[in-house]
C-alpha positions in Angstrom: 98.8 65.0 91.0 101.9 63.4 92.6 103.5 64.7 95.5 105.9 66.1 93.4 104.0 67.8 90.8 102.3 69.8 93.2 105.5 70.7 94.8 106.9 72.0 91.2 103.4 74.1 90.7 103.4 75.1 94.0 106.9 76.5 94.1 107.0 77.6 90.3 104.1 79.6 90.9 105.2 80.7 93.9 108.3 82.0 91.9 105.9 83.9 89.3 104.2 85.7 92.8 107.6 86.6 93.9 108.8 88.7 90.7 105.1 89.6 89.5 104.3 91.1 93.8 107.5 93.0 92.6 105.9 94.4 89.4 102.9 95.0 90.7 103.5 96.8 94.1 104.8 99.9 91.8 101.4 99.8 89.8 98.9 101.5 92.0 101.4 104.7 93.3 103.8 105.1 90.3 101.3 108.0 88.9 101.2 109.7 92.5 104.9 109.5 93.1 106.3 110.5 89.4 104.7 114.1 89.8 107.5 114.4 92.6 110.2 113.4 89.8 111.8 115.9 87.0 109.6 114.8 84.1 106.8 113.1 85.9 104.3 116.1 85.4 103.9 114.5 81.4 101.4 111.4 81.8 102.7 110.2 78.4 105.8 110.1 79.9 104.8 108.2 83.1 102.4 105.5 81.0 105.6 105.2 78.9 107.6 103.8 82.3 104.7 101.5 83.3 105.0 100.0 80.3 108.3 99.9 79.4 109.2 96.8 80.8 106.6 94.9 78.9 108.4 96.2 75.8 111.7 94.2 76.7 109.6 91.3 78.3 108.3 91.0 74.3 111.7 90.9 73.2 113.4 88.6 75.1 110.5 85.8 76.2 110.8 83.8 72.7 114.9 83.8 73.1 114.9 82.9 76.6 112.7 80.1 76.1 115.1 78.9 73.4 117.9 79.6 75.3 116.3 77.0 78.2 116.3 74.4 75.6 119.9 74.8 75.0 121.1 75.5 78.4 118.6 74.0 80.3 115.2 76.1 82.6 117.0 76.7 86.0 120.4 78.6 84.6 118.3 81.0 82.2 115.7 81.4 85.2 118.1 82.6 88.0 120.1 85.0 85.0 116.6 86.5 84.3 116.1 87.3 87.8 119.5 88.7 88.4 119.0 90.9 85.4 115.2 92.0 86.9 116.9 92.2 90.3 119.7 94.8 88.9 116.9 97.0 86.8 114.8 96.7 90.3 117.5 99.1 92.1 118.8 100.8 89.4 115.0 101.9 89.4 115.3 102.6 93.3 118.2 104.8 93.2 116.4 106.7 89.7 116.6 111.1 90.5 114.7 111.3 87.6 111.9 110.1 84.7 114.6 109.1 82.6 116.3 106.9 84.4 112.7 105.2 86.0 112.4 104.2 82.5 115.9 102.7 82.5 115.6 100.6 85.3 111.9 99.5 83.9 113.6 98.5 81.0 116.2 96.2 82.2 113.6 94.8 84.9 111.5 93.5 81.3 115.3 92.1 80.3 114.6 89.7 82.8 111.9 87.9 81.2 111.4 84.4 82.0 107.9 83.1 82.2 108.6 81.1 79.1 111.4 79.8 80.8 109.1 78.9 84.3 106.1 77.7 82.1 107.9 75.3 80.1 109.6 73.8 83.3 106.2 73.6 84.8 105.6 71.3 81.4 108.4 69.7 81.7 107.8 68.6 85.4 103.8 67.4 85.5 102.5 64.8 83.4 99.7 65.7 80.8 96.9 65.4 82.4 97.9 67.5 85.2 99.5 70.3 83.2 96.2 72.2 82.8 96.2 72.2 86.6 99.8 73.5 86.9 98.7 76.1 84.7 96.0 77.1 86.0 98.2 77.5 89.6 100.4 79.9 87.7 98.0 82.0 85.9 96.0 82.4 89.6 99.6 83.7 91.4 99.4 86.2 88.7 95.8 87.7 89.7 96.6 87.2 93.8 99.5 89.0 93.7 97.9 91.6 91.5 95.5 91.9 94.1 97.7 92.1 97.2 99.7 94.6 95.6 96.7 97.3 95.5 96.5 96.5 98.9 99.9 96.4 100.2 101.2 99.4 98.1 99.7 102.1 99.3 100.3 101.2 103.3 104.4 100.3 101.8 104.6 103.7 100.1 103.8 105.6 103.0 106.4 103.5 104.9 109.0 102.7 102.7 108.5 105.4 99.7 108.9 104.4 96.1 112.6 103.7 96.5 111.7 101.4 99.0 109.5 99.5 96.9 111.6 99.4 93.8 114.4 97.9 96.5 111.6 95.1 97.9 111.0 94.5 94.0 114.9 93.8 93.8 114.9 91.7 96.9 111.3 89.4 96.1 113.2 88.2 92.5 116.5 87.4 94.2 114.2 85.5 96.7 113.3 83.6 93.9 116.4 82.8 93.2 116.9 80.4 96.2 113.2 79.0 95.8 114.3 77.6 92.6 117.2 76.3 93.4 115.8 74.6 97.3 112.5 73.8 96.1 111.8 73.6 92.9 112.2 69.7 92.0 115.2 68.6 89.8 114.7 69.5 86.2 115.5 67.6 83.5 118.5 68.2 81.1 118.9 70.4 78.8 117.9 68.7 75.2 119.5 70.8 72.6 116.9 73.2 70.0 115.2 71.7 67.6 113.3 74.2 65.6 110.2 75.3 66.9 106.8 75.3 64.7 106.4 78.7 65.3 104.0 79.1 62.1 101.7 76.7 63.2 101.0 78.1 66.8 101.2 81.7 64.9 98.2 81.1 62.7 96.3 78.8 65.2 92.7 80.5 64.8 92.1 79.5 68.6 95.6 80.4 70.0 95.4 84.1 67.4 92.7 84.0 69.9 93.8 83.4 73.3 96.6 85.6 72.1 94.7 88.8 71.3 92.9 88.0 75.3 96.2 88.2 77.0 96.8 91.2 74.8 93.8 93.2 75.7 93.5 92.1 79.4 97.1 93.7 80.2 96.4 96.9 77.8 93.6 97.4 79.7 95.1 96.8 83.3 97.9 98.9 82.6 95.8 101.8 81.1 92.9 102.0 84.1 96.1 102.3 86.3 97.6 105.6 84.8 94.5 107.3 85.7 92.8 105.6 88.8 95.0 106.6 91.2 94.5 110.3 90.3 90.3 109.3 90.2 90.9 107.7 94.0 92.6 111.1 95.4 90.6 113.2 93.4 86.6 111.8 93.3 87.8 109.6 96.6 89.3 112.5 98.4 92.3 109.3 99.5 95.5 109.9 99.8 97.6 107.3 98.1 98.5 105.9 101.6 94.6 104.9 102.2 94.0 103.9 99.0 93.7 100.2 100.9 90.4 101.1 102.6 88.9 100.8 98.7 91.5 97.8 97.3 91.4 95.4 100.8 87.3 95.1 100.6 87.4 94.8 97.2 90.2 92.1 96.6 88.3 90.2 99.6 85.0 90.0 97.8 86.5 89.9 94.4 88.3 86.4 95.4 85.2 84.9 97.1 83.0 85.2 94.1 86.8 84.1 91.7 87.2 81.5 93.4 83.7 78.8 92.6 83.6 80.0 89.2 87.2 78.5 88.3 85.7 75.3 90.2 82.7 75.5 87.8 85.1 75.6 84.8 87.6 73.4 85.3 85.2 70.8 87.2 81.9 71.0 85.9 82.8 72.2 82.0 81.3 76.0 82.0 84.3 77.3 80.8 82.4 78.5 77.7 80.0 80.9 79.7 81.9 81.7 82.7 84.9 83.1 80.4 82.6 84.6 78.2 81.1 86.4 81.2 84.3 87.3 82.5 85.2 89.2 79.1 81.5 91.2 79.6 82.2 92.2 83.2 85.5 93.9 82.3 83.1 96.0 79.4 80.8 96.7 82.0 83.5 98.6 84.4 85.3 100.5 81.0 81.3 101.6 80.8 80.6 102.0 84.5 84.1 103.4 84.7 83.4 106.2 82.2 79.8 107.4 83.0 79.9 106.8 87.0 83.2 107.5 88.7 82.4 110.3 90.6 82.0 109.4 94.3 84.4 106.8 96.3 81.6 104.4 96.4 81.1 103.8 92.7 84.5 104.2 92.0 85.0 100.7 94.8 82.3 99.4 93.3 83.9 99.1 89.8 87.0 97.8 91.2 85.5 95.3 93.0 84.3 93.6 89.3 87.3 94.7 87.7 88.8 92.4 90.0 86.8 89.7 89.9 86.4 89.5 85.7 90.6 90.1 85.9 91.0 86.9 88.5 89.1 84.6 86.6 90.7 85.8 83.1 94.1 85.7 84.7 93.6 82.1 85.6 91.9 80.8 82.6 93.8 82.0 80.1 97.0 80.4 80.5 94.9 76.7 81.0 93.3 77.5 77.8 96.8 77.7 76.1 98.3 75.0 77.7 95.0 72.8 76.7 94.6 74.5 73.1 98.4 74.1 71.7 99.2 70.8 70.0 101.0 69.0 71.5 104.8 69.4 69.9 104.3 72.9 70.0 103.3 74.0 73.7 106.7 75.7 74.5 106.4 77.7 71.8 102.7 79.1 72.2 103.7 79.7 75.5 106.3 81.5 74.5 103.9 83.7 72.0 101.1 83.9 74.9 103.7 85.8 76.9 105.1 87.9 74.4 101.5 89.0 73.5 100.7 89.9 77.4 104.4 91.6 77.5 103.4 93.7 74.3 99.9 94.3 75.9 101.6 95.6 79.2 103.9 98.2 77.2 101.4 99.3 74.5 98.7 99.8 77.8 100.8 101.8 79.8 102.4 103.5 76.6 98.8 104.4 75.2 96.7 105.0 78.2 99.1 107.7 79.1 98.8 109.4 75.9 95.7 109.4 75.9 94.6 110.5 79.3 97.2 113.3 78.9 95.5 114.5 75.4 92.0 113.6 75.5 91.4 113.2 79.5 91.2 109.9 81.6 87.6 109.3 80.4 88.6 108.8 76.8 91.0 106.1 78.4 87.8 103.8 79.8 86.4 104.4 76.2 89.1 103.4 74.6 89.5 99.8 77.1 86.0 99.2 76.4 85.9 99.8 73.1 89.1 96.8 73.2 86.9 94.7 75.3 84.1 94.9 73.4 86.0 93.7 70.2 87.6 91.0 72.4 84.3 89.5 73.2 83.3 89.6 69.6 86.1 87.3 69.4 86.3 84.8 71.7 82.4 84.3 70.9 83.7 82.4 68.0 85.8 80.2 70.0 86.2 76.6 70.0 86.6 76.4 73.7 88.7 72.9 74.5 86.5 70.1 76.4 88.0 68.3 79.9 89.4 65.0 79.2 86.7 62.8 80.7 84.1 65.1 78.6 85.8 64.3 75.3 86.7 60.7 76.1 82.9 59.7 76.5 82.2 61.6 74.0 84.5 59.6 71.5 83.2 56.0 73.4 79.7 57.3 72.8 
């Protein structure tokens, strides 16, 4: 890559970490917190304000990629983050439930990774976009990772307000990233209409689609009820719930980090997604029949982490690679409306059912998704590198 395509994925996935460390850092203490809030003894209710930002974010991602064709990727960028920044401390300053779910929902108003991804097309050539990708989809499952570490030691500093305000400050950080280092973009180039039926009914993006789906569902879901399982199997307070996440994230990211090198570099994309798919079935399983003691209970986060890493990072390359050419803003645009929906439905879901049928029946239910999920992308035509398909055609 040029100097300055690694500059633009640097900084744009440096922009994703900013806003997603933001999301994130509420995941693994919202459940603890809400039970000090009017309304935040009803799980249903607390799954419903994980989630509800993913509802907006499935709104608004297909119009605010549009609307960065019109006006062009840095304006709609910098509103989206002032619109997340606002929902950020309207959260913080929340007395009750209610209004939580308020300032969740205008945080998912600001909903812009069409927007970033299609300036990350629009600045790399080609052959490096997979790459780019790639760098984005990775900031996603590092910050993730941080975040169950660094919550838990924030909340007991800060408090949740706190961390809703550091949520509002990280996206208007972002801000002046994009504007100092993200490299010039180019103009905006008007709307021609997008070929949204043939990325909809592409078998392999339906897909990639339904992976995003399931992987945030189930993310979202295991975090309504782990929490409680640390404090209560763990004996952890939420403050030392980094003793379990810190080890875990450490490993998880040594054993993440050669099998993305194997995929991308030595073509075992195939198996080690595939693998990645089985490893998040065998913690819904392990999950469900052996949670009982703080050392299986690390145990199982330590793979969840590591098949969630390499997903995270893969999935997005596969879009990028899998889309036809013409048509890659759009299927981006799809892939993160389908993770959006995925976030809200998890969160929406797994608190229903934990508060109804117990937090076992919510591992039944994820595994039951990732089991179908693997069925699926069994039957996938997964895409070949370049220099693989090239001497394949010379041959």
């Amino acid at each position: 890559m040029s100097p300055e395509e690694r500059r633009a994925g640097a900084s744009l996935a440096s922009i994703f970490a900013l806003r997603m460390l933001g999301l994130f850092l509420i995941l693994p203490v919202f459940s603890v917190y809400a039970k000090t809030l009017p309304g935040g003894d009803n799980l249903a209710l607390v799954g419903f304000a994980l989630g509800a930002y993913g509802l907006t974010q499935a709104v608004f991602q297909i119009p605010y990629g549009i609307a960065s064709d019109i006006w062009g990727r840095k304006p709609v960028i910098v509103i989206g983050l002032l619109i997340f920044a606002f929902g950020s401390f309207v959260a913080a300053w929340a007395p009750d439930m209610n209004w939580i779910i308020v300032g969740r929902v205008l945080q998912g108003a600001g909903a812009i990774s069409a927007a970033v991804t299609a300036l990350a097309a629009d600045l790399t050539r080609e052959e490096h976009r997979t790459k780019v990708m790639a760098m984005i989809g990775s900031s996603i499952g590092l910050v993730f990772a941080l975040s169950l570490v660094g919550a838990p030691l924030l909340y007991g500093w800060i408090g949740m307000g706190g961390l809703f305000c550091l949520t509002g400050g990280l996206a208007l950080a972002a801000i002046i990233l994009l504007l100092k280092a993200v490299p010039s973009a180019p103009g905006p180039q008007g709307h021609a209409k997008l070929p949204l039926r043939q990325v909809l009914f592409d078998a392999n993006l339906l897909r990639l689609n339904l992976g995003i789906f399931v992987l945030h569902m189930v993310q979202m879901a295991m975090f309504v009820v782990l929490p409680h399982a640390l404090v209560s199997h763990g004996g952890l307070a939420a403050a030392e719930h980094w003793k379990v996440y810190l080890p875990a994230v450490l490993v998880s990211f040594a054993v993440m980090v050669p099998a993305i090198i194997a995929a991308e570099r030595k073509d075992k994309m195939r198996p080690i997604f595939l693998a990645a798919v089985a490893l998040l079935i065998a913690v819904q399983v392990g999950l469900f029949f052996f949670s009982a003691s703080l050392w299986t209970l690390a145990l199982w986060l330590l793979l969840f982490f590591v098949a969630f890493n390499v997903l995270e990072a893969t999935l997005p390359s596969l879009v990028s690679r899998t889309a036809p050419p013409a048509a890659k803003g759009a299927a981006l645009g799809v892939y993160n409306t389908t993770q959006a929906i995925g976030l809200f439905i998890g969160g929406a879901v797994g608190g229903y059912v934990a508060q109804n049928f117990g937090d076992n029946a919510v591992f039944a239910a994820c595994a039951g998704l990732a089991l179908l999920w693997l069925a699926v992308a069994n039957s996938m035509n997964f895409p070949q590198r370049r220099q693989t398909a090239a001497a394949t055609q010379t041959a």
